[in-house]
C-alpha positions in Angstrom: 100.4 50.9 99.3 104.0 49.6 98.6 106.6 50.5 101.1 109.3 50.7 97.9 110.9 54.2 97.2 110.7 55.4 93.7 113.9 55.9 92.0 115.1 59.4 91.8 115.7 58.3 87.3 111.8 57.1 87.5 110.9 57.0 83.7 107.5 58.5 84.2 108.6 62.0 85.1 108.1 64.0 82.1 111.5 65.2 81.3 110.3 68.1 78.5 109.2 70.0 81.6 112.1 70.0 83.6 114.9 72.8 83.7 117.6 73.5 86.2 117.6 76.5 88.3 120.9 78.3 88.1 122.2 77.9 91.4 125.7 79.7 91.5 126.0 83.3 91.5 128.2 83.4 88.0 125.7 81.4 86.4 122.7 83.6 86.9 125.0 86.5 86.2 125.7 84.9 82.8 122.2 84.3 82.7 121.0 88.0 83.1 123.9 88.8 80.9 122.6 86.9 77.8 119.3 88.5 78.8 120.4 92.1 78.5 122.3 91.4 75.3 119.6 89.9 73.4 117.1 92.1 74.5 119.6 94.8 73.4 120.1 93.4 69.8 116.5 93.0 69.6 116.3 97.1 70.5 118.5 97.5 67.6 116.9 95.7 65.1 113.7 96.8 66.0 115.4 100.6 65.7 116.4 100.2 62.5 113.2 98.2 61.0 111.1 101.7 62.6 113.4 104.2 61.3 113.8 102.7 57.7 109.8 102.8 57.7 109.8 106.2 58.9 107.8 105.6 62.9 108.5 107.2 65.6 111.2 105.3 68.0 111.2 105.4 71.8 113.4 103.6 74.5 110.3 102.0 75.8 108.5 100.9 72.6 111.1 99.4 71.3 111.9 97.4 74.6 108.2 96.3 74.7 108.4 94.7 71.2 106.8 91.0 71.4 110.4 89.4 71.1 111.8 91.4 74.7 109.4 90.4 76.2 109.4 87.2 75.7 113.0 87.0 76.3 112.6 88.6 79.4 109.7 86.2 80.1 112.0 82.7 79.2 114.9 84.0 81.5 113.1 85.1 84.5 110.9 81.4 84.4 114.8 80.1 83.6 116.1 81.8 86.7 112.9 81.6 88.9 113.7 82.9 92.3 113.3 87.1 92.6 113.6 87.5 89.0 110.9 85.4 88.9 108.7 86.5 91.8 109.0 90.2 90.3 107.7 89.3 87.1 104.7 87.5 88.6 104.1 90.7 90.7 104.5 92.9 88.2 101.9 91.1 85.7 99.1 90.9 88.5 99.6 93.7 90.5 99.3 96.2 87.5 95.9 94.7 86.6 94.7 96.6 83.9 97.1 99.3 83.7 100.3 97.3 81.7 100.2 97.5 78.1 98.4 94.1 76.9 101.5 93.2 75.3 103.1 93.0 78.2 100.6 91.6 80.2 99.6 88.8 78.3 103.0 87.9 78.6 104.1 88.3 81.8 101.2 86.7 83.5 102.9 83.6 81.4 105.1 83.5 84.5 101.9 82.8 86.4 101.9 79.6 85.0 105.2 78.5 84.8 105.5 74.9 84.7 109.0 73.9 84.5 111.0 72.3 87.5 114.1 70.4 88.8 115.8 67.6 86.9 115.8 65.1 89.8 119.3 64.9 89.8 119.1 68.3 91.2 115.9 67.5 93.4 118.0 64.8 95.0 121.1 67.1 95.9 118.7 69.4 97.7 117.2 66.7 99.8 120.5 65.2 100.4 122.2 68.4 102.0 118.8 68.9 103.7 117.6 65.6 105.0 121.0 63.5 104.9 121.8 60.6 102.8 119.6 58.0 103.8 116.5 60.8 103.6 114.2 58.0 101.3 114.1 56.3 104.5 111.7 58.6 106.2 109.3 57.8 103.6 106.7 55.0 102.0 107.0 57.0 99.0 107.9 60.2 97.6 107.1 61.3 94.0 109.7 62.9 92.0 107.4 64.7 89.6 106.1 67.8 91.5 102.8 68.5 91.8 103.1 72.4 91.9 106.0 74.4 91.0 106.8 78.3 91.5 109.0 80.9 91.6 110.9 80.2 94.7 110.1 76.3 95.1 108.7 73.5 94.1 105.7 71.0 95.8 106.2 67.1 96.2 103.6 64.5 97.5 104.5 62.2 99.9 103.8 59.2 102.3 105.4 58.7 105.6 106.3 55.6 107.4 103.5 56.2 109.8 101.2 57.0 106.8 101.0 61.0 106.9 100.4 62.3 103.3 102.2 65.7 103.1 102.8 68.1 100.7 106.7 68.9 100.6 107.9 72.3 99.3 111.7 72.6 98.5 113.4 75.7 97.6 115.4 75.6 94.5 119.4 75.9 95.1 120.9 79.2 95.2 117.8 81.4 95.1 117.9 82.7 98.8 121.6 83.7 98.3 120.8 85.6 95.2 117.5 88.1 96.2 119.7 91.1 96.2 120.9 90.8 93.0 118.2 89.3 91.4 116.1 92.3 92.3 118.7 94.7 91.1 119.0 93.2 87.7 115.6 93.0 87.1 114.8 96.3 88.5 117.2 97.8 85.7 115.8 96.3 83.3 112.3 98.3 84.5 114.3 101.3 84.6 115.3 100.8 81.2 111.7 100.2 80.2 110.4 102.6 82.0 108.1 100.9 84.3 110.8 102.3 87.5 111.1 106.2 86.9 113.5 107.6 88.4 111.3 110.6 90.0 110.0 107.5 92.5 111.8 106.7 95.7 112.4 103.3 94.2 114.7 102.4 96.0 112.5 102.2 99.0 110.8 100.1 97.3 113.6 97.6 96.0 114.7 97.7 100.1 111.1 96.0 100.9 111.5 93.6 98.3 114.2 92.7 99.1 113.3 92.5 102.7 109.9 90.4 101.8 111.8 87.5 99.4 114.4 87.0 102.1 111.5 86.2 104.7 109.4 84.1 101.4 113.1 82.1 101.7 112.8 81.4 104.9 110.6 78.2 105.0 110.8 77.5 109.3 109.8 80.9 109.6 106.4 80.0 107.0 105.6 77.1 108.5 105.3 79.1 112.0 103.2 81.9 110.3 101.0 78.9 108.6 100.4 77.2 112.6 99.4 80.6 113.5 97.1 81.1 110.6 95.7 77.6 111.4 95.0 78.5 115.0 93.0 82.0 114.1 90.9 80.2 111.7 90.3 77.3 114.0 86.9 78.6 114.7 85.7 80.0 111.1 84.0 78.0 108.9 84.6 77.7 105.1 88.8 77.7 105.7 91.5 74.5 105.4 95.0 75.8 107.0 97.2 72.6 106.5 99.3 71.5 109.6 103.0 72.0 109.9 105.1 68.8 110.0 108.0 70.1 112.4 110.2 67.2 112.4 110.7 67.2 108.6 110.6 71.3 108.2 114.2 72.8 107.5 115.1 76.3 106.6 115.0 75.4 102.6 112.1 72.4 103.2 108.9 73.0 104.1 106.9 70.0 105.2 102.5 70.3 105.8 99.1 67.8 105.3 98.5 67.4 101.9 95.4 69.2 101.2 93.0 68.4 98.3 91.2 70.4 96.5 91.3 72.1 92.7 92.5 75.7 91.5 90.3 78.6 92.6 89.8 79.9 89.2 87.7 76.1 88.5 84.8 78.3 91.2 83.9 79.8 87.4 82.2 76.5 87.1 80.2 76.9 89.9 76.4 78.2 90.5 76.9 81.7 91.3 75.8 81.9 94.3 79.1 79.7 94.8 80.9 82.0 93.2 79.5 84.8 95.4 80.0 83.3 98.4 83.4 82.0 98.4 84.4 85.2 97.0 82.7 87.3 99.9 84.7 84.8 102.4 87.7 85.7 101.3 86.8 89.6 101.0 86.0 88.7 104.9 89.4 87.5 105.6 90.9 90.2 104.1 89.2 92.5 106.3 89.5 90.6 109.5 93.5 90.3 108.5 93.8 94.4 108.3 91.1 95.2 111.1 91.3 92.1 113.3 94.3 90.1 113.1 97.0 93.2 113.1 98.9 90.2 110.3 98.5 90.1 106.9 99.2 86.9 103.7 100.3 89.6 100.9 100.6 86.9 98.1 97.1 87.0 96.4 98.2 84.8 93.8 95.7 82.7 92.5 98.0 79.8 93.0 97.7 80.1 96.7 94.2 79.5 97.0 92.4 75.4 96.2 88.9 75.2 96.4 87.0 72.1 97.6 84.2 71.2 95.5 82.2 68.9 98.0 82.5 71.4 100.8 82.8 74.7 99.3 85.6 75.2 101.8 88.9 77.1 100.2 92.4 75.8 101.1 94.9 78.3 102.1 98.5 77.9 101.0 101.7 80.4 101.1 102.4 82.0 103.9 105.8 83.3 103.5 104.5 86.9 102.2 103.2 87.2 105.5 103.6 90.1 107.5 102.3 92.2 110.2 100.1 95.6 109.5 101.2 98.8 110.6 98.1 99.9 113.0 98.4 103.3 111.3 98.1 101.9 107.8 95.0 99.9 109.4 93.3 102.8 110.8 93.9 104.7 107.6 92.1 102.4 106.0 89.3 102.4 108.2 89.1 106.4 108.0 89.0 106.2 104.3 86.2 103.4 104.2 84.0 105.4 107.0 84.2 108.4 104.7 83.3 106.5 102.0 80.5 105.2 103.3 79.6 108.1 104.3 79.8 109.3 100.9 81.6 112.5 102.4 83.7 113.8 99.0 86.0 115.9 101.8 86.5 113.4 104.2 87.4 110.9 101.1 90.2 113.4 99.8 92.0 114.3 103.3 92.2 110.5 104.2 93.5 109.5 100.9 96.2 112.4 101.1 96.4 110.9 104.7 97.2 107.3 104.0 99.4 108.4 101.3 97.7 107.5 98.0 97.7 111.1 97.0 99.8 114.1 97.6 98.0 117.2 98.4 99.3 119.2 95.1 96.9 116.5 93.3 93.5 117.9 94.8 95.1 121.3 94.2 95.6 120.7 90.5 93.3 118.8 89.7 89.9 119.2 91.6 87.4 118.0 88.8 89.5 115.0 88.3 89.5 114.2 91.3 86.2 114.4 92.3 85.4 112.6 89.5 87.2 109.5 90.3 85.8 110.0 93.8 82.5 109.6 92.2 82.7 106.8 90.4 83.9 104.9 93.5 81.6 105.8 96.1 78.9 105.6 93.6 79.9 101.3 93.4 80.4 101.3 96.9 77.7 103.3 98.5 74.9 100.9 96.9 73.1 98.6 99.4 73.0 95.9 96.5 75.5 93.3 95.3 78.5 94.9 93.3 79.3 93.2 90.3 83.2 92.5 90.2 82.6 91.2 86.8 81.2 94.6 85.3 84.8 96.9 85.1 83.1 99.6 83.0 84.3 102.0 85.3 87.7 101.1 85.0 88.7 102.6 81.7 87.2 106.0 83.5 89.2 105.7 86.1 92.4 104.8 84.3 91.8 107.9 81.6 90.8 110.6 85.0 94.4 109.0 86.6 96.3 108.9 83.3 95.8 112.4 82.7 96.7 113.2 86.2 100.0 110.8 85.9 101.3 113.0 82.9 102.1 115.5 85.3 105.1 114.2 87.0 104.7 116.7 89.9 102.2 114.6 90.8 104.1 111.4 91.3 104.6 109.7 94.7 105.4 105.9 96.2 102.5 105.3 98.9 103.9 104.4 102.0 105.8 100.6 101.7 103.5 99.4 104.1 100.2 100.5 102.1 101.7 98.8 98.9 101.6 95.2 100.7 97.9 95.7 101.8 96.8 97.5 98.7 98.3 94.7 96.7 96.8 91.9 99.0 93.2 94.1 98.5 93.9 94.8 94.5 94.6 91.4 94.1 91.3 90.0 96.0 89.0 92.5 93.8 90.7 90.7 90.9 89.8 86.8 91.7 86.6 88.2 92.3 86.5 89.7 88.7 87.2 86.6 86.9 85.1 84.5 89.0 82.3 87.6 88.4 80.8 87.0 91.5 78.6 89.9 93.4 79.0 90.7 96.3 77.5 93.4 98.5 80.7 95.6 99.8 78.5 98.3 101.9 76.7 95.9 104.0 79.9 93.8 104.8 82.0 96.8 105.4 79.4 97.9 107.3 79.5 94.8 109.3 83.1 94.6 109.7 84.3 97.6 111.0 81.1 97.8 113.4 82.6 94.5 114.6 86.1 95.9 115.1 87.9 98.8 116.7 91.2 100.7 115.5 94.5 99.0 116.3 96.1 100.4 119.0 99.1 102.7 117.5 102.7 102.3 118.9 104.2 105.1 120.9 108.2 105.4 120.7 
């Protein structure tokens, strides 16, 4: 191990994959700006190529075209930050429901690769960690080892030989969540993914709200220490440990964990697959039943899995956030009922927690109960459920569909419910590529015999 720092102009880094973040707020104005005007000329020419062939034209078909969307995909990778962060959220949290157009290439933004020019890297670290920052360090390599929407990961070696993985935030995005969420938010309502019947603006509020606290790297590295510490006890997890003395509001310093993506578990025996998945089913439920705190980031990039062990990393804990006891006891109503295999009970504690207005049931009672069906039927069994097997899906997306048309019918679930629905949605889905089986009755059985309801807050 050589004690030499790396030069910030190393030739090794591969400079095709670097791109600087827009840091200022006119330059990610301009940037938005050359977003909306191409994805308005492509509207146009689109327009005209359907009208001249005689097809039907509609705002949001034409703003879905293959070419918007891949401009819309470039920018927000180009801007990263919110813009960013939205698109990722929008691609995974819609699961099957986006038009595979779309989809296929928003979850690009899943993957983006691109990262600071180390010019920029170094300007960062400067304002962070001084001048003489290279000083703290046997070696730091310039060439990240993960980047994302709000930062970017570095390896590193201390003097006293602690490996740690260093994330820095990207300049400028913290100062520009508001706006990023607004522009891209238009550009939803435009498409009509944000309809103006929905309180969206609710919604935009607790992005907003949830980015700002993502930015907010001292306040992460506390929520990882206390992650650490709950799991302290339970096999199967790595929480890395917070380096304090390095940790800034924009720098977030940990132990450099191995381990390899979650989605390589596909190459696993499948009882491998089954296990791991169940494990983190487990945390889930201990987070909304046990631990009152909740990671709401199910990216797949926040979980590593050890192959040796079989133990899975945890990483990201800025989308953390505590659950509201009544959203947790909600829960725990609708699960009892569906264990229960009550229809009734189902339908008053999904009106209850918010998932459905009352005028639903009303209008549509054999719809309903349909849907009802279908899921207590998969969870009811006392067997594995397959996660890989989504054959009731499309029934489930035609019943609600035909429901949605109805615009009557429409309502944003409680703020709160979004955050642990999307944490829960998102779970379901690892488990669906990995295919693993797992046996939902039995451990919901277990888990909520092994836990009582959150004490609610009086005022």
């Amino acid at each position: 191990m050589t004690d030499d720092i790396p030069d910030f102009d190393d030739k090794d880094v591969d400079r095709s994959r670097e791109r600087a973040v827009p840091s200022g707020r006119m330059s990610r104005i301009s940037t938005f700006g050359r977003l909306v005007g191409g994805v308005a000329g492509g509207m146009v020419a689109e327009g005209a190529r359907r009208l001249s062939s005689g097809e039907a034209v509609s705002p949001r078909g034409l703003i879905l075209t293959p070419g918007n969307v891949q401009r819309m995909t470039d920018r927000l990778a180009h801007l990263r930050g919110a813009a960013m962060k939205m698109g990722q959220m929008i691609s995974m949290d819609s699961g099957d429901f986006l038009p595979p157009e779309l989809a296929n290439i928003l979850a690009s933004l899943r993957d983006q690769a691109n990262f600071m020019p180390t010019k920029q890297l170094d300007q960062v670290l400067r304002a962070e960690w001084g001048n003489d920052w290279r000083k703290q360090f046997r070696w730091f390599n310039p060439r990240p080892i993960a980047a994302a929407s709000i930062g970017q990961v570095h390896k590193a070696l201390t003097r006293d030989g602690k490996e740690l993985a260093i994330k820095v935030q990207y300049p400028g995005v913290a100062k520009s969540i508001d706006s990023d969420v607004d522009n891209v938010m238009a550009l939803l309502k435009i498409s009509g993914f944000a309809p103006p019947e929905l309180e969206i603006e609710k919604l935009l509020d607790a992005a907003k709200k949830q980015l700002h606290e993502e930015a907010d790297y001292q306040r992460e590295g506390e929520q990882m220490a206390l992650y650490r510490e709950r799991l302290t006890e339970v096999e199967g997890f790595v929480v890395p440990s917070l380096h304090e003395g390095l940790t800034r509001g924009s720098i977030l310093a940990m132990s450099f964990e191995e381990g390899v993506g979650i989605e390589e578990l596909d190459k696993e025996t499948p009882k491998r697959r089954n296990e791991v998945t169940e494990r983190l089913m487990r945390l889930v439920a201990r987070e909304l039943f046990e631990f009152g705190v909740m990671q709401t980031d199910p990216n797949f990039a926040n979980f590593r899995f050890r192959q040796q062990t079989g133990e899975i990393v945890l990483l990201d804990f800025g989308a953390c956030r505590a659950v509201d006891p009544e959203v947790s006891n909600g829960y725990r109503k609708l699960l009892i009922a569906g264990l229960n295999g009550d229809r009734k009970d189902v339908i008053a504690a999904t009106i209850e927690a918010g998932f459905m207005q009352p005028i639903v049931a009303e209008k549509y009672p054999e719809r309903v109960n349909r849907m009802i069906d279908l899921v207590l039927n998969e969870m009811r069994e006392d067997a594995p459920f397959d996660f890989g097997d989504r054959s009731f899906v499309p029934l489930l997306r035609e019943e609600g569909y035909a429901i949605a048309r109805d615009r009557e019918t429409w309502v944003l679930p409680p703020i709160e419910t979004l955050f642990v629905q999307r944490k829960v949605s998102g779970t379901a889905l690892l488990g669906a590529n990995l295919k693993a089986k797992v046996n939902i009755r039995r451990m919901t059985e277990e888990v909520l015999a092994s836990t009582e309801p959150l004490p609610v807050k009086t005022s």
